[in-house]
Each structure stands twice: as structure tokens, then as C-alpha cells.
N, C-alpha and C positions, 0 to 999 in steps of 0.2 A: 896098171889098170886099163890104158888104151891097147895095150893089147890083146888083153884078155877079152875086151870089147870083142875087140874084132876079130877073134876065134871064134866067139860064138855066132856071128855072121850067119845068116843061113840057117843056122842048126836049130833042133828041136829046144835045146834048154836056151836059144836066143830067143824063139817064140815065147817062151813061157816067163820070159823075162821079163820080154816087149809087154806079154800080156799084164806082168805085175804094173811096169812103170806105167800104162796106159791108165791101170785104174787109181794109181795112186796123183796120180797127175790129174784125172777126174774130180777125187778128192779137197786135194790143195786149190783145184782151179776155184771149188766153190768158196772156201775161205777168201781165197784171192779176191773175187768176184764181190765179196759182202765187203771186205776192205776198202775197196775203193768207191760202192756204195753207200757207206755208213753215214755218220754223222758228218762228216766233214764233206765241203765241195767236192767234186769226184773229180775235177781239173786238181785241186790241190792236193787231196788223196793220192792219185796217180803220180805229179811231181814230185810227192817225198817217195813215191816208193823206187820209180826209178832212178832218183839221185840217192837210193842208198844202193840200189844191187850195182848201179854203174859205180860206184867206190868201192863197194868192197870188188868187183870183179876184175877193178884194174890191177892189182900189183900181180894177179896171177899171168892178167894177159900179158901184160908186159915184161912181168919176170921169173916166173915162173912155166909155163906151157911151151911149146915151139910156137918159132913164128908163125903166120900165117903164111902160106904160097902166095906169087906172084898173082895167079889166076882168081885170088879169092878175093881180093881188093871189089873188084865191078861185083860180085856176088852180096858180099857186104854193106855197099851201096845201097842194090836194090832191095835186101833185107831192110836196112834202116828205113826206107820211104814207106815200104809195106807198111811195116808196124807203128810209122809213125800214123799213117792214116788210118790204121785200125784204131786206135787209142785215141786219135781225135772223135772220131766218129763213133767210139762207146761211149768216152764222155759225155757226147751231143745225146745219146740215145741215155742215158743213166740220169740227166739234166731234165730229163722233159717226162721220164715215166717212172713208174712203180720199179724195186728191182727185182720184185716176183713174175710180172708181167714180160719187163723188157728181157732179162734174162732167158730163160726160156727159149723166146724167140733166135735170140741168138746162137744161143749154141743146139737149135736145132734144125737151120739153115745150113752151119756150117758144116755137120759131115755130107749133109747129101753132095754139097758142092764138093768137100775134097773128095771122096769118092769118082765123080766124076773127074778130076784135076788128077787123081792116081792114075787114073784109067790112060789120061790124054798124055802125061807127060812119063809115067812110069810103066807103063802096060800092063799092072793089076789087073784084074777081071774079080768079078763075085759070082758064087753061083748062082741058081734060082733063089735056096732056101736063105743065103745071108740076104740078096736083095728083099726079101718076105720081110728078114730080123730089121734089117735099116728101114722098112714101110711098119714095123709093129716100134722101133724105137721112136721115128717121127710122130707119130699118131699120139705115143704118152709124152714129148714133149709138147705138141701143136696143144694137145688136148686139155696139157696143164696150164699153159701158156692163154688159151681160152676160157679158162674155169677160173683163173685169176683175174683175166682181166673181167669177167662178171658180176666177181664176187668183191676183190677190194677197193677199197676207195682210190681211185686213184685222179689224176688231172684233164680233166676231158676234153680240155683246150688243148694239150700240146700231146694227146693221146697218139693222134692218127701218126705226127711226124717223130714222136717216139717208136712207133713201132716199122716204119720207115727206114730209119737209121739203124732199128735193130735188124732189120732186113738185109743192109748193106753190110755191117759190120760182119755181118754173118757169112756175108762171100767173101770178106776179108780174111777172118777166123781159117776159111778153109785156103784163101791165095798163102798164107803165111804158111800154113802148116804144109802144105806143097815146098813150096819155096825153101826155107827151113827144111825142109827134108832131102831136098839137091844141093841146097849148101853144104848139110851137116857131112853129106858123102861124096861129099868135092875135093876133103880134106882129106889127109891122112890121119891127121890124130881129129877123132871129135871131143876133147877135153880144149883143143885150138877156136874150133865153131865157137863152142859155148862161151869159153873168156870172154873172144872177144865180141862174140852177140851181146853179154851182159853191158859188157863195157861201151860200146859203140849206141848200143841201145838206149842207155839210161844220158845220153849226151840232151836231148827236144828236150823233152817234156818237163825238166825242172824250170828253164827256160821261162816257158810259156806260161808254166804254174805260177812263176815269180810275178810276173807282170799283171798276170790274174790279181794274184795276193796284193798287192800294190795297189788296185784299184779298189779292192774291195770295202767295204762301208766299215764293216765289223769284220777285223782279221783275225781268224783262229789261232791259238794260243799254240807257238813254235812245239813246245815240249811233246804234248800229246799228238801232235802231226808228227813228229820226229818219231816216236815211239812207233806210230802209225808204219812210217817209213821203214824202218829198218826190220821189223816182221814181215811186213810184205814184200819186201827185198828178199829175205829170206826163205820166204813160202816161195815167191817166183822162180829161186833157186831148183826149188821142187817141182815145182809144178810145169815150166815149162821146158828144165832142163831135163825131165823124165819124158814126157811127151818126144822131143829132138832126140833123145838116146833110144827110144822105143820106135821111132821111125827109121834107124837108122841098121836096128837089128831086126827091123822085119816089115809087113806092109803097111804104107801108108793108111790105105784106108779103112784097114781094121784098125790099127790104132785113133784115128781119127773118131769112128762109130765109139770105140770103148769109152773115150775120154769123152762123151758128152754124156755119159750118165752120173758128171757133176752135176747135172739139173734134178738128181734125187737129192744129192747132198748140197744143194742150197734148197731145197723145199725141204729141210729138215735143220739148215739152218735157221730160215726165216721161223721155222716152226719152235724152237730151241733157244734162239738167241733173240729173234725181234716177239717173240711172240704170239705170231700166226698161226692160228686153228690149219688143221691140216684135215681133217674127217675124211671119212671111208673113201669117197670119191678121189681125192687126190690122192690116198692110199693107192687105190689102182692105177688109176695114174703111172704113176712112181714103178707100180710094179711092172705094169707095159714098156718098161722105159728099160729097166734091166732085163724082164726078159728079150727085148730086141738084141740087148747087146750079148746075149747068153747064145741067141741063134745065129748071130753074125759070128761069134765065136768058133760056136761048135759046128757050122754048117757048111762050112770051106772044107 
């Protein structure tokens, strides 16, 4: 499998590849996304999911993939602290606001930032017409992200510093997906990244979650967190090891633009699963949001 990867490197059917995992990783990310916003704490939400993908991802890392190289250790490192600070800081941002509102926000910070971060560290360039498609994507998520926050009820004490945190998470969203993207091609095998991303990865946050749980007044009931855990472990599977494989066959920041038209498919889940009116307006919305990503596409 890794080397078939890495045949396609370069090539026309690795773009078209990168283009599938981009969008399927858009997909998963919004499940992901409602998971860890759902009924449950989103501190403890996120502890079980990453103390299930950090278990199942260890016996591969450790006994199954090659090892890691010498040079990937410091790389590794500052992967972990990246994502540990992304994930505190959605927490903070998921804790204080709506997750129609704060979402949005998020991952529509984050392509413009990686784009920029492709440019600086990878020498990508766009042309006129994609920089058009990334100003027509931003616009349907700002826009949806605006029309939510008008329309639902949401907390209007801890509004401003919800959308604050979802600001910064969002330069995160794009330091990682950079980062993770120099990683993943630092290596020679990326089935090596990913083990040990999972595994290394899912080490904080149960942690933290524990301690959380411990103090909490009224503790949610282990089974249904557990249950929680181990699909979200498995959706991350998807969702972020599609994302790392599609940056690694091709460019950073079109994969990056592709994958935030998750923010159609959480406005379709809120709309489906929590019960959120969606009407014509957000309809367009949504549509602004794919067509951007159709011209960043098609316009390189």
C-alpha cells in the first residue's frame, strides 16, 4: 500500500485521489465535529474519542508499520503540542457557544491560514481564479456562520469569547494541517506518520478528560461515552488520516480549501440530526461554500 502511495506522488490519478480523500475527510470531519459537540461535555467527548484511536492505533505503531526514523522524533513532538492546543482551544470554543455558530467560524479561518502556511513553507502559489474560489468559499462559510449566529438561540455572555477561540482554533486547524503535512513527507512510509500520529496523539486528552470527570457534579454514564469513543476514534481514522494522505499526494492548500466544505455537512447535520431549520437562505449559503471549492478545484 505505501508504495503504491507513493507512485502515485505527483501524478494525475494522485490528484484525483487527494481530491477524493479531501472530500471525504470534509465529510467525516462534520460527524467528527457533532461528536464531540453532542450531548456529552466536549472535554469528555474528546477524552474518550482520543483514548480509543490512541489504542487501537498502538499495536500497529508498535508492531506492525516500520519504525519511525531518527529525524521524526522532534517532528513528533511538535505535532503533539500543536494538536494538543488545538483541541484545548475547541473545547474552550464548543464550551462557550452554539456548534452551528462556532463551527463555521472555525473551519473557515482555517483554509485561508493554510493557504497562506502552503505558500510560506511549501511554495504553492494559486492562481487568480482559485484565490476568487477561496474569497467565494469564505463568504458561504462567514456568511453561514453570521446567519446562525442571528438566527439561533445561543449564550450571549460567553458569545464574544466563543467566537474568539474559534478564531484562534482556526489558525491552529491550519499550523497542523501544515505541519502534518511536513511530517507526513519527512517519512518514508506514511502508514509510519499516521500509527504513530494516532497513537502519540490520543496519549493528553484522556488525561485531562479524567480529571474533568472526577470533579464533575453529575458524571455521565461510562457505556454511552465509551460507545461515543470508539466511533469517533474510528471516524478520526477517516477523517484525519484522509486529509494527511491527500496532502501528502498532492497540494497542501487545495486540500485544505476542499476539506472545509465539512461546514455543508454539519449544516445538514445540525439540520437532520439536531433538528435545525435550514431554509433557502442557508441553502445558498451551503451552495457558495461548494461552489468555491469547485473553483479552487477546477481553476489551478
Amino acid at each position: 500500500m505505501s508504495a503504491w502511495l507513493q507512485s502515485l506522488e505527483g501524478t494525475d490519478a494522485g490528484h484525483q485521489l487527494a481530491l477524493l480523500l479531501a472530500i471525504a475527510a470534509a465529510i467525516l470531519h462534520a460527524f467528527f465535529g457533532a461528536l464531540q459537540k453532542g450531548r456529552h461535555d466536549p472535554w469528555i467527548s474528546r477524552g474518550a474519542i482520543d483514548l480509543s484511536y490512541g489504542l487501537m492505533a498502538a499495536p500497529f505503531a508498535l508492531f506492525v508499520v516500520p519504525w519511525p526514523e531518527g529525524h521524526m522524533w522532534p517532528i513528533f513532538a511538535g505535532m503533539f503540542l500543536i494538536h494538543l492546543a488545538y483541541k484545548l482551544l475547541q473545547a474552550m470554543a464548543y464550551t462557550r457557544g452554539a456548534y452551528t455558530v462556532v463551527y463555521p467560524v472555525v473551519r473557515g479561518t482555517g483554509p485561508l491560514f493554510a493557504v497562506i502556511g502552503a505558500f510560506l513553507i511549501f511554495g504553492e502559489t494559486f492562481s487568480l481564479i482559485q484565490w476568487g474560489g477561496v474569497g467565494v468559499l469564505l463568504a458561504g462559510i462567514f456568511g453561514l456562520a453570521i446567519y446562525n449566529l442571528r438566527t439561533i438561540d445561543v449564550a450571549r455572555d460567553t458569545l464574544v469569547s466563543a467566537l474568539g477561540f474559534a478564531v484562534v482554533t482556526g489558525f491552529f486547524v491550519a499550523l497542523y494541517t501544515t505541519y502534518d503535512a511536513y511530517g507526513i513527507r519527512a517519512t518514508a512510509d506514511p502508514f509510519t506518520f499516521l500509527a504513530w500520529f494516532f497513537f502519540l496523539d490520543g496519549l493528553a486528552m484522556p488525561m485531562i478528560s479524567a480529571v474533568r470527570w472526577r470533579k464533575m457534579a453529575v458524571k455521565p454514564d461510562l457505556g454511552p461515552l465509551a460507545v461515543r469513543g470508539v466511533l469517533g476514534g474510528l471516524i478520526a481514522f477517516g477523517s484525519f488520516g484522509a486529509i494527511m494522505l491527500a496532502t501528502r499526494l498532492d497540494k497542501v492548500g487545495e486540500a485544505a480549501v476542499l476539506r472545509e466544505t465539512s461546514t455543508v455537512f454539519a449544516a445538514a447535520i445540525g439540520w437532520i440530526v439536531l433538528g435545525e431549520k435550514v431554509g433557502p437562505r442557508r441553502i445558498g449559503l451551503m451552495s457558495l461554500i461548494a461552489l468555491g471549492a469547485i473553483i479552487v478545484e477546477f481553476g489551478g
